[in-house]
Biopython code that builds the backbone (N, CA, C, O; Angstrom):
import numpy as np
from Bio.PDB.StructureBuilder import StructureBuilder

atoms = [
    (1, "UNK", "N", (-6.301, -16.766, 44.732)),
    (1, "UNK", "CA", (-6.733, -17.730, 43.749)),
    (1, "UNK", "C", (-7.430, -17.046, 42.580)),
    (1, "UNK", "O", (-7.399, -17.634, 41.499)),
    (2, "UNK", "N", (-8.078, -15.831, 42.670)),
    (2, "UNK", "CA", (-8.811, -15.054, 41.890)),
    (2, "UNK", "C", (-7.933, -14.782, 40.701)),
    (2, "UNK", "O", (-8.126, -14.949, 39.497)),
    (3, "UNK", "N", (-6.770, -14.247, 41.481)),
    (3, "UNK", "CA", (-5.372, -13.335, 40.131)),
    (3, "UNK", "C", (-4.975, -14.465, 39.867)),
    (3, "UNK", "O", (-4.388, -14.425, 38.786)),
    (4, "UNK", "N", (-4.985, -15.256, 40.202)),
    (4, "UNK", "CA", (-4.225, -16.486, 39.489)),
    (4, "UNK", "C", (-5.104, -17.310, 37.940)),
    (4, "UNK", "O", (-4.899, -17.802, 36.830)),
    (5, "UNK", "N", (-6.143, -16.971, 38.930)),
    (5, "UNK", "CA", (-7.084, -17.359, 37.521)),
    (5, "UNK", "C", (-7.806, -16.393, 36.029)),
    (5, "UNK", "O", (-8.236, -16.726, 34.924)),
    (6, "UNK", "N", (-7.656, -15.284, 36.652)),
    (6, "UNK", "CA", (-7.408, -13.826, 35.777)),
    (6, "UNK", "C", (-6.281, -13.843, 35.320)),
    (6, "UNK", "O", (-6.178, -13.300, 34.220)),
    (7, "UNK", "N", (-5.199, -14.346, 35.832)),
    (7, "UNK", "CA", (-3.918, -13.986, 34.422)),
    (7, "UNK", "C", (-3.876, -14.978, 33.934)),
    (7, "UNK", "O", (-3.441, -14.810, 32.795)),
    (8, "UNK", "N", (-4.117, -16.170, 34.155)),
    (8, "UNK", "CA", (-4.349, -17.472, 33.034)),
    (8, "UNK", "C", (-5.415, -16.513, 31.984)),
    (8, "UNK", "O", (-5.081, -16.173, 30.849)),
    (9, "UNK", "N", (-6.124, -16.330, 32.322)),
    (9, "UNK", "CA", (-6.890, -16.027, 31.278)),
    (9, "UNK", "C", (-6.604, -14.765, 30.418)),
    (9, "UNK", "O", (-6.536, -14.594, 29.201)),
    (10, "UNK", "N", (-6.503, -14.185, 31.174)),
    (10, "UNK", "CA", (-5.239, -13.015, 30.228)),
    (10, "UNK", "C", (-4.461, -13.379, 29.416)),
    (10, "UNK", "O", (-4.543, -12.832, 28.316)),
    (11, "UNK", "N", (-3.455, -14.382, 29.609)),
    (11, "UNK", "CA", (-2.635, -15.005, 29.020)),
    (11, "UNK", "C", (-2.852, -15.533, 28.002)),
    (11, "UNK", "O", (-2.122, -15.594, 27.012)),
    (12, "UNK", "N", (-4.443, -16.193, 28.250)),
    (12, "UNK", "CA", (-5.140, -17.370, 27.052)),
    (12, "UNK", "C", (-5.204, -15.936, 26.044)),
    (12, "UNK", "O", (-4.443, -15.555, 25.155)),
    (13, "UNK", "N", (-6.392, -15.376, 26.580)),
    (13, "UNK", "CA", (-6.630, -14.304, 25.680)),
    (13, "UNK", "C", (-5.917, -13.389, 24.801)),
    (13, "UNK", "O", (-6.327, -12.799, 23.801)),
    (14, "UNK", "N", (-4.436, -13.378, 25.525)),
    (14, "UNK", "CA", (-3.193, -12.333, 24.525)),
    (14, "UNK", "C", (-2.588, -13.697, 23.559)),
    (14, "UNK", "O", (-1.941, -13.384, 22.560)),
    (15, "UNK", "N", (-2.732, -14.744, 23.762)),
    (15, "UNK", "CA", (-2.440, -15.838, 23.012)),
    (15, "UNK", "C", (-3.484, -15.902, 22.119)),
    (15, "UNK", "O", (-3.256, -16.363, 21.000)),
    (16, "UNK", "N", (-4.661, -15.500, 22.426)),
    (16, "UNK", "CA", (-5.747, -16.184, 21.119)),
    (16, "UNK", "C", (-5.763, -14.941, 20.446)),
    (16, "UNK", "O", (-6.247, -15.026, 19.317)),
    (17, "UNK", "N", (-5.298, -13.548, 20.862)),
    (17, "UNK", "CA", (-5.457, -12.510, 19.782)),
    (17, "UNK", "C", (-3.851, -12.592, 18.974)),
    (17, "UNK", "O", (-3.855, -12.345, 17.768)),
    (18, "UNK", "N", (-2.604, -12.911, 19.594)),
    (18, "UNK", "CA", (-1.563, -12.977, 19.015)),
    (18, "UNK", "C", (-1.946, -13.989, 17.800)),
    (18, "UNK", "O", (-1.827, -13.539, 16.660)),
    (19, "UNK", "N", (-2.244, -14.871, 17.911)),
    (19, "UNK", "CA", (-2.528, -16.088, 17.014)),
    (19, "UNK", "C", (-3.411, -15.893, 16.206)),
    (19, "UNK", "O", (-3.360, -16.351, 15.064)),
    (20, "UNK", "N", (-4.436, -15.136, 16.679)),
    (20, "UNK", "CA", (-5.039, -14.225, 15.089)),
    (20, "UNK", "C", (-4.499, -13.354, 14.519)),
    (20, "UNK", "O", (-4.187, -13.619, 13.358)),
    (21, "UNK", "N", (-4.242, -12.330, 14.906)),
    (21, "UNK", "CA", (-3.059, -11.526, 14.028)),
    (21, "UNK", "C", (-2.396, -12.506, 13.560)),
    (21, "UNK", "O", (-2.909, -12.416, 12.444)),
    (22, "UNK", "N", (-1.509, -13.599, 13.423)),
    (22, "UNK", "CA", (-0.252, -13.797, 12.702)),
    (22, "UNK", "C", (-1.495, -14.789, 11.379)),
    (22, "UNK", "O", (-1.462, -14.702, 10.152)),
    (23, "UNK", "N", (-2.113, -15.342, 11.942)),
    (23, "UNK", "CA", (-3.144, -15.879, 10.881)),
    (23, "UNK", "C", (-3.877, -15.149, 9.593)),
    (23, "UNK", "O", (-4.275, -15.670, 8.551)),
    (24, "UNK", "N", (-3.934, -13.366, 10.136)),
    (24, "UNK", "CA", (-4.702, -12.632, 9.524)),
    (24, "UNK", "C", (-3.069, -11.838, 8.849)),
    (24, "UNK", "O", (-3.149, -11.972, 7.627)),
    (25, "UNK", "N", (-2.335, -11.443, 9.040)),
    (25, "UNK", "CA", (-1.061, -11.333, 8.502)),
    (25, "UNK", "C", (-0.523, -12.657, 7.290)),
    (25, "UNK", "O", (-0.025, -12.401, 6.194)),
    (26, "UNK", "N", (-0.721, -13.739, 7.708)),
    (26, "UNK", "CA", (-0.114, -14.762, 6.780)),
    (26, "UNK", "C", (-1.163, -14.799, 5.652)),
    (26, "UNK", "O", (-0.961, -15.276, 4.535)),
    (27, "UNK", "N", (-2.590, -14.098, 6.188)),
    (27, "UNK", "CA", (-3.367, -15.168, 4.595)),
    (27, "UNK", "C", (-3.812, -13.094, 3.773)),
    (27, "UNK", "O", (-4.664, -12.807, 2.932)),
    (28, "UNK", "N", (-2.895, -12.220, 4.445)),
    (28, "UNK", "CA", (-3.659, -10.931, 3.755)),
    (28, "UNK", "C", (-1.965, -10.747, 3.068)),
    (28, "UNK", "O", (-1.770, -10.124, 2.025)),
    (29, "UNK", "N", (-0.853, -11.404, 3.866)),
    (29, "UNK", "CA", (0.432, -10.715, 3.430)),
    (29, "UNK", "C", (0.811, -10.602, 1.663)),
    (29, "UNK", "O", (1.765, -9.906, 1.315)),
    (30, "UNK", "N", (0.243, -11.108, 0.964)),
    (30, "UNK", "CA", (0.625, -10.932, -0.093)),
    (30, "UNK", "C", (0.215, -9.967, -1.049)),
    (30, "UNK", "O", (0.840, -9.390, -1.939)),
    (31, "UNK", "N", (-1.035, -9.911, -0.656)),
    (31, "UNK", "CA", (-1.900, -8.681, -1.141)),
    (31, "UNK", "C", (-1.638, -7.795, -0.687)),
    (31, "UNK", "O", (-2.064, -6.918, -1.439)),
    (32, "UNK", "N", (-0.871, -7.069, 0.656)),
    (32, "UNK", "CA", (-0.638, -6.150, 1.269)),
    (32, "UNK", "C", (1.117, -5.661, 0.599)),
    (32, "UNK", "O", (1.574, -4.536, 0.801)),
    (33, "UNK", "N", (1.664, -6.440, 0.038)),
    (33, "UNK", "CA", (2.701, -6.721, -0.611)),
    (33, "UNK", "C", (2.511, -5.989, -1.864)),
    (33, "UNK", "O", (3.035, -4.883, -1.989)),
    (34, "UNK", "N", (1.713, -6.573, -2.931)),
    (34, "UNK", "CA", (1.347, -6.412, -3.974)),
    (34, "UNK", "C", (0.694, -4.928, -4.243)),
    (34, "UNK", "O", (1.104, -4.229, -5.171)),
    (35, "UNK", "N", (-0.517, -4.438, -3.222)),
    (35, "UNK", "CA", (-1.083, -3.255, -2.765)),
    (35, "UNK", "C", (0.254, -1.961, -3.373)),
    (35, "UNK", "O", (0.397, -1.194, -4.326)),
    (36, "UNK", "N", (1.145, -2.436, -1.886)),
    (36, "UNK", "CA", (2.469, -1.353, -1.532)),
    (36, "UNK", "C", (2.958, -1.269, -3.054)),
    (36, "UNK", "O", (2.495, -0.367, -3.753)),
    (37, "UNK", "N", (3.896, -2.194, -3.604)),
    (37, "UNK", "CA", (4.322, -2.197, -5.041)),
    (37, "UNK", "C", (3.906, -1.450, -5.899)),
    (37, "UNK", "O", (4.582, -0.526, -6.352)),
    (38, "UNK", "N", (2.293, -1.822, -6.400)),
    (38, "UNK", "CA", (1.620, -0.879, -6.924)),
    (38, "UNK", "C", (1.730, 0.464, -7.129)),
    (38, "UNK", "O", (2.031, 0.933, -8.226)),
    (39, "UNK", "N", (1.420, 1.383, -5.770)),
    (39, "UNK", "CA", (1.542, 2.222, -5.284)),
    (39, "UNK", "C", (2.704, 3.211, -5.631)),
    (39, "UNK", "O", (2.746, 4.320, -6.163)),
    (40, "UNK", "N", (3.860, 2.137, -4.980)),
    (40, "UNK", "CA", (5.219, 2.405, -5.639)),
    (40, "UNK", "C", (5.464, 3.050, -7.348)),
    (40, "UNK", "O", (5.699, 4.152, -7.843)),
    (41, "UNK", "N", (5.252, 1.660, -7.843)),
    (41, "UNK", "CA", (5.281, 1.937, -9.112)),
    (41, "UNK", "C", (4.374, 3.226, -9.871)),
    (41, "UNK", "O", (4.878, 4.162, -10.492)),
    (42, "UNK", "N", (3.213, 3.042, -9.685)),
    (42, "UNK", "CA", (2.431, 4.162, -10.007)),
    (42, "UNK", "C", (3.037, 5.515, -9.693)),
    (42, "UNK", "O", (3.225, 6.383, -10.546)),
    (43, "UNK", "N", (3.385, 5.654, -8.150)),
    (43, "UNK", "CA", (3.918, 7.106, -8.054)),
    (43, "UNK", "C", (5.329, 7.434, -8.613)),
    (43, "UNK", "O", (5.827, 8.520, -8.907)),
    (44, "UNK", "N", (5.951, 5.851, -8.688)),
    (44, "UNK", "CA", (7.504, 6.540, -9.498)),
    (44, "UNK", "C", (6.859, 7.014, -10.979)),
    (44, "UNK", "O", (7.055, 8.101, -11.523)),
    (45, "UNK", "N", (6.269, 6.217, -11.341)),
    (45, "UNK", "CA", (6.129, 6.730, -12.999)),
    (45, "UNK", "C", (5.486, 8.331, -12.912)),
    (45, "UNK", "O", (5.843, 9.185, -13.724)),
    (46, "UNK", "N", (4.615, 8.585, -11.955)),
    (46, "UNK", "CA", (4.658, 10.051, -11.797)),
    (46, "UNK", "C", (5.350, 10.924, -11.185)),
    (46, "UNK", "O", (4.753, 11.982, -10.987)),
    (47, "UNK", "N", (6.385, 10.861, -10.817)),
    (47, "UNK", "CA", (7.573, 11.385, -10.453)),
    (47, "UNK", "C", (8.083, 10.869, -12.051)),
    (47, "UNK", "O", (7.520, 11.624, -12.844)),
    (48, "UNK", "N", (8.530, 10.343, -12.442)),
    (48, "UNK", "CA", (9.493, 10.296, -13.794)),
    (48, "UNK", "C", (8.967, 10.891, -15.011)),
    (48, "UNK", "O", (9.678, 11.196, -15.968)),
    (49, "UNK", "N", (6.903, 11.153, -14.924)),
    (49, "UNK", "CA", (6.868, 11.936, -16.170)),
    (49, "UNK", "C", (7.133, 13.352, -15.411)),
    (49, "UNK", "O", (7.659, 14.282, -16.022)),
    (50, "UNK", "N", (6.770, 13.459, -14.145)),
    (50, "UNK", "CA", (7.027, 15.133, -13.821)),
    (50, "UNK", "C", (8.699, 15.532, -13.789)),
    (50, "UNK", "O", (8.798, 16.758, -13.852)),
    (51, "UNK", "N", (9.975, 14.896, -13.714)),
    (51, "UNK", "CA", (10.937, 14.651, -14.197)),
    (51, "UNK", "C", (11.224, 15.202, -15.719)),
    (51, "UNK", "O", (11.913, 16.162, -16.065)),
    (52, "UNK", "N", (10.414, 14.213, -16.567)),
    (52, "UNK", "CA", (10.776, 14.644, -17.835)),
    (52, "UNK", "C", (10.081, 15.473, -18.570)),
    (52, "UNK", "O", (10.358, 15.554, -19.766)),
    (53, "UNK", "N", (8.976, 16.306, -17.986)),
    (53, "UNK", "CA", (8.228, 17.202, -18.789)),
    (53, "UNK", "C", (8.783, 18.752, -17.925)),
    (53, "UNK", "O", (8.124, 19.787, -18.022)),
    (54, "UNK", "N", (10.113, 18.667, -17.083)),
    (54, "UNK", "CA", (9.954, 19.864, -16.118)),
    (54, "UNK", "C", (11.356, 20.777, -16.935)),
    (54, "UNK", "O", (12.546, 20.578, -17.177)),
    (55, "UNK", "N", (10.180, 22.008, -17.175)),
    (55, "UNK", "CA", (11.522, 22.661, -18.045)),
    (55, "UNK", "C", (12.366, 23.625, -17.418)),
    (55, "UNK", "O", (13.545, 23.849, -17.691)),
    (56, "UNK", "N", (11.326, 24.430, -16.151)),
    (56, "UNK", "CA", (12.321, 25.813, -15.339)),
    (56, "UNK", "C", (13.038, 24.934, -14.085)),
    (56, "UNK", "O", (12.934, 23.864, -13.486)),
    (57, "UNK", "N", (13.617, 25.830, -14.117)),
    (57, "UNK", "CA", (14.464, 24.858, -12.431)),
    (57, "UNK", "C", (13.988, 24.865, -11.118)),
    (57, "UNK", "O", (14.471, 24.317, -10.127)),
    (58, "UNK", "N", (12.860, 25.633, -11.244)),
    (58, "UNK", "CA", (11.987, 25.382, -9.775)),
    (58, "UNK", "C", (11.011, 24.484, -9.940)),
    (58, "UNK", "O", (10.144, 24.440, -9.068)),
    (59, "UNK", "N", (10.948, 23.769, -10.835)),
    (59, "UNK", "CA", (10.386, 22.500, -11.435)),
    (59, "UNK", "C", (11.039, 21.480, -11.313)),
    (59, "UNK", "O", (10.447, 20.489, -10.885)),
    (60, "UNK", "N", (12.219, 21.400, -11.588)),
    (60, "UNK", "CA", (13.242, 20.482, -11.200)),
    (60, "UNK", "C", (13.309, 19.684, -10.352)),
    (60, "UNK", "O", (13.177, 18.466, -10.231)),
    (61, "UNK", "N", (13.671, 21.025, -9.408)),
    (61, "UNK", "CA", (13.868, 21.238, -8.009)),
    (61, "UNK", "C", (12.808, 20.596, -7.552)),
    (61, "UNK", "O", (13.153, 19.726, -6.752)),
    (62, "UNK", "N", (11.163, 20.675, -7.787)),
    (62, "UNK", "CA", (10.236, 20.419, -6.952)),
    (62, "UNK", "C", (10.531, 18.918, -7.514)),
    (62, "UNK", "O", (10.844, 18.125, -6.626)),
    (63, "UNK", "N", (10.498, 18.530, -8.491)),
    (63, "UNK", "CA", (10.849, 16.801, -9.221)),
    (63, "UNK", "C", (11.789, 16.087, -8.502)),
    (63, "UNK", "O", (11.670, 14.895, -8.217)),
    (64, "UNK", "N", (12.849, 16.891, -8.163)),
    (64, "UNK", "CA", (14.038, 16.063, -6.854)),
    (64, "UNK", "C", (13.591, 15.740, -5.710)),
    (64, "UNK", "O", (13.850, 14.812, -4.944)),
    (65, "UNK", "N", (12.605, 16.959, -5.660)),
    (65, "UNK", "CA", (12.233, 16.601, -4.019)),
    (65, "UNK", "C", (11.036, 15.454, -4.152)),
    (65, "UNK", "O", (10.734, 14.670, -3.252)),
    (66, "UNK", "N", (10.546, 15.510, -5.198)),
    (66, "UNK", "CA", (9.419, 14.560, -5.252)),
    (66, "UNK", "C", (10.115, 13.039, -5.117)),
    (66, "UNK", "O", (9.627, 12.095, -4.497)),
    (67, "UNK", "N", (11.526, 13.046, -5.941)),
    (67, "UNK", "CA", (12.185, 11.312, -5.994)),
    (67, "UNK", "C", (12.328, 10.826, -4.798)),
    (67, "UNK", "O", (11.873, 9.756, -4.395)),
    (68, "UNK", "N", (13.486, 12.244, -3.715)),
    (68, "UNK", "CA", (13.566, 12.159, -2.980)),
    (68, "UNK", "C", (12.295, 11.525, -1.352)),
    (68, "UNK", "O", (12.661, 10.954, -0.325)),
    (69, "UNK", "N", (11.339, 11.800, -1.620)),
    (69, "UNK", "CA", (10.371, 11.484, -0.942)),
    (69, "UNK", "C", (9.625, 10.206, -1.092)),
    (69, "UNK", "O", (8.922, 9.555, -0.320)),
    (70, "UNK", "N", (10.028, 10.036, -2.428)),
    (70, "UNK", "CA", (9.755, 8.528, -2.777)),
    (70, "UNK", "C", (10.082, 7.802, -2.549)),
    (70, "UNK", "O", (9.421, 6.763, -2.570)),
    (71, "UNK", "N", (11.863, 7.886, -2.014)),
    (71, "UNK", "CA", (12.595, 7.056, -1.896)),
    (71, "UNK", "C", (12.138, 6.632, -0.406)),
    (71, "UNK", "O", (11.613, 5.563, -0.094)),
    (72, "UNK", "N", (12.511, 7.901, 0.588)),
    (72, "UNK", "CA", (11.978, 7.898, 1.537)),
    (72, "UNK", "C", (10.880, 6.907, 1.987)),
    (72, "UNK", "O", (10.959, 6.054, 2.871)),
    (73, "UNK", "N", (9.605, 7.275, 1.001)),
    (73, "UNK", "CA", (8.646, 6.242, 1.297)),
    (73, "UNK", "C", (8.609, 5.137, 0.877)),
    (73, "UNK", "O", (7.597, 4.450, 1.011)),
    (74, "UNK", "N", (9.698, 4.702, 0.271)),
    (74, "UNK", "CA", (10.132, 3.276, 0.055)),
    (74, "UNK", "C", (10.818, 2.558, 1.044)),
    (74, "UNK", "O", (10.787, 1.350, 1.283)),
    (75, "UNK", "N", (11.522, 3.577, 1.658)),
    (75, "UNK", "CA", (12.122, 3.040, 2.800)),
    (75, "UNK", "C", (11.091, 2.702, 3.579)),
    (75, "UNK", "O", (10.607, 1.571, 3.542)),
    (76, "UNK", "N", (10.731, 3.476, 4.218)),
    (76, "UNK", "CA", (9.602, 3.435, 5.365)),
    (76, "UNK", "C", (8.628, 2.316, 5.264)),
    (76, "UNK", "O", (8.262, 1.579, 6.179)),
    (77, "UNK", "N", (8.181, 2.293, 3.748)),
    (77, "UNK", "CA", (7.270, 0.808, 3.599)),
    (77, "UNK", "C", (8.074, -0.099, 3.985)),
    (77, "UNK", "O", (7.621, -0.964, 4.735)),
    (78, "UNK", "N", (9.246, -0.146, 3.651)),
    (78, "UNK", "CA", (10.203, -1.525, 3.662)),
    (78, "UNK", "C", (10.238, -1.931, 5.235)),
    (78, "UNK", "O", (10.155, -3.120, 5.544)),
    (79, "UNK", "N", (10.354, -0.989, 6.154)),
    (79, "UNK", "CA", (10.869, -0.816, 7.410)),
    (79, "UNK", "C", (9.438, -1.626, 7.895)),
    (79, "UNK", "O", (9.551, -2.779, 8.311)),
    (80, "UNK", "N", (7.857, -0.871, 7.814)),
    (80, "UNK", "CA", (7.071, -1.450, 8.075)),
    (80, "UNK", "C", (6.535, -2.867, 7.617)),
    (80, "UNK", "O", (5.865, -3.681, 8.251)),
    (81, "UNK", "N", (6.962, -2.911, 6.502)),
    (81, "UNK", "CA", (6.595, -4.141, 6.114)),
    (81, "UNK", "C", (7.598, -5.482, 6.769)),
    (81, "UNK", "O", (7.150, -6.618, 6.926)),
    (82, "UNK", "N", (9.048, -5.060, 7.105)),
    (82, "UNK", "CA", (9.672, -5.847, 8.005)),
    (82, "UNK", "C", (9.657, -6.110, 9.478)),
    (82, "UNK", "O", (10.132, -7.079, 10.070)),
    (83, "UNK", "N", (8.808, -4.717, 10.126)),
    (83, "UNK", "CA", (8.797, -4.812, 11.457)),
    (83, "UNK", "C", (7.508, -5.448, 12.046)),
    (83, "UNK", "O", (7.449, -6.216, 13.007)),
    (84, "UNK", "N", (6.408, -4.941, 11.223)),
    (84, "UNK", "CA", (5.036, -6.170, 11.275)),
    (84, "UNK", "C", (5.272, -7.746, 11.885)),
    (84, "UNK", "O", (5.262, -8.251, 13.007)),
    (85, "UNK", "N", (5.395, -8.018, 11.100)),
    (85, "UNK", "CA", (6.011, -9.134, 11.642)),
    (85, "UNK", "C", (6.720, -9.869, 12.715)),
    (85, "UNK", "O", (6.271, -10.755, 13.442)),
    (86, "UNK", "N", (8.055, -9.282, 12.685)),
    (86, "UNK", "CA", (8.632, -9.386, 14.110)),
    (86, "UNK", "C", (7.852, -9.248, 15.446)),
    (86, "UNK", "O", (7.758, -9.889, 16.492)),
    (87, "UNK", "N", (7.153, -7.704, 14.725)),
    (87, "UNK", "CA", (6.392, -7.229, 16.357)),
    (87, "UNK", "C", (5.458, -8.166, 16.297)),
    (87, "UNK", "O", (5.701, -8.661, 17.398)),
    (88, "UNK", "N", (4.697, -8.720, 15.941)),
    (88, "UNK", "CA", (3.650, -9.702, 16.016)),
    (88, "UNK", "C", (4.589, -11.404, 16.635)),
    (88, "UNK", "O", (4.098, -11.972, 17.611)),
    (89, "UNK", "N", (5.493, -11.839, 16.159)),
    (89, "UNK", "CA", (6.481, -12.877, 16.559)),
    (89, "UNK", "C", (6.603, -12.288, 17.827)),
    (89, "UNK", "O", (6.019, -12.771, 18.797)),
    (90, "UNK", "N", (7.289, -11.318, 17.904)),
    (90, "UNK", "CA", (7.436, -10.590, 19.524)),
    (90, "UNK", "C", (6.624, -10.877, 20.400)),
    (90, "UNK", "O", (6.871, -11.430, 21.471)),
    (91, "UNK", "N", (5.149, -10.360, 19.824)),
    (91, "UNK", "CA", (4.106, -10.221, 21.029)),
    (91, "UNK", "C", (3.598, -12.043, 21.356)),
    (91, "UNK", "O", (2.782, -12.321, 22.234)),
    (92, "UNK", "N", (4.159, -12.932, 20.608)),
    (92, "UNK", "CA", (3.923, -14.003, 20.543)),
    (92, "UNK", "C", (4.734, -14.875, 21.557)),
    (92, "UNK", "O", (4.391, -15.979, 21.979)),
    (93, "UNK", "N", (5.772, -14.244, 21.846)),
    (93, "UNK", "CA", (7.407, -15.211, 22.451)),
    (93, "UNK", "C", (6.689, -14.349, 23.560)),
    (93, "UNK", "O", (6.346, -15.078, 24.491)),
    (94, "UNK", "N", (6.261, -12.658, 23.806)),
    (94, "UNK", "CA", (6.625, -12.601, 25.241)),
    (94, "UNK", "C", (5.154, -12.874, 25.823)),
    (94, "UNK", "O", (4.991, -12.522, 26.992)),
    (95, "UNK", "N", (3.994, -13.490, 25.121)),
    (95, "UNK", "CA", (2.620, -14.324, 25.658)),
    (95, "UNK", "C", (3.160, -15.174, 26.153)),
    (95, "UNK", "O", (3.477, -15.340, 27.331)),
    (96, "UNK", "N", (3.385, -16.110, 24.793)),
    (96, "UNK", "CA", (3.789, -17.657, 25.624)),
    (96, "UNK", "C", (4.842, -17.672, 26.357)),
    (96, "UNK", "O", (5.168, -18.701, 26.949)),
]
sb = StructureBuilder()
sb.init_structure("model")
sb.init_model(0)
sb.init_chain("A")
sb.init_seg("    ")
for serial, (resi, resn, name, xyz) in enumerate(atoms, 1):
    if name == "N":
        sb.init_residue(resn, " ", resi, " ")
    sb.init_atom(name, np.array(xyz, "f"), 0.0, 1.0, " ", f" {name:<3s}", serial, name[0])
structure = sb.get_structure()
């Protein structure tokens, strides 16, 4: 009767923290949105003046790798910013 009443409450409890996370996700998501963008933008424009002020080719070179990494971390935001979510929906379907 003990475990029975310890995983109810377990249960309550992974339910009342799932349900804050998605609460604290829905009222920060836009700003966390807006944040990333920023970020984005700011570092492309410095990647595009180091781009256009780069005159030897190991300058270049370091400017490609810089886009390249950008892109990268565009991806990766994208990836996190889509999987947040789910995993939080996730941890929600396999509570309840």
């Amino acid at each position: 009767m003990n475990n029975m009443l310890n995983a109810t409450t377990l249960d309550d409890s992974l339910a009342e923290i799932v349900s804050k996370l998605q609460t604290l996700m829905d009222s920060f998501w836009i700003y966390i949105v807006m944040a990333l963008a920023a970020v984005v933008v700011v570092w492309g424009a410095y990647v595009g003046i180091k781009i256009a002020i780069a005159h030897k080719n190991e300058e270049k070179i370091n400017a490609r790798d810089m886009v390249k990494n950008l892109i990268i971390g565009i991806i990766i935001i994208f990836v996190v910013a889509m999987g947040a979510p789910l995993l939080i929906n996730g941890l929600s379907a396999w509570v309840g």
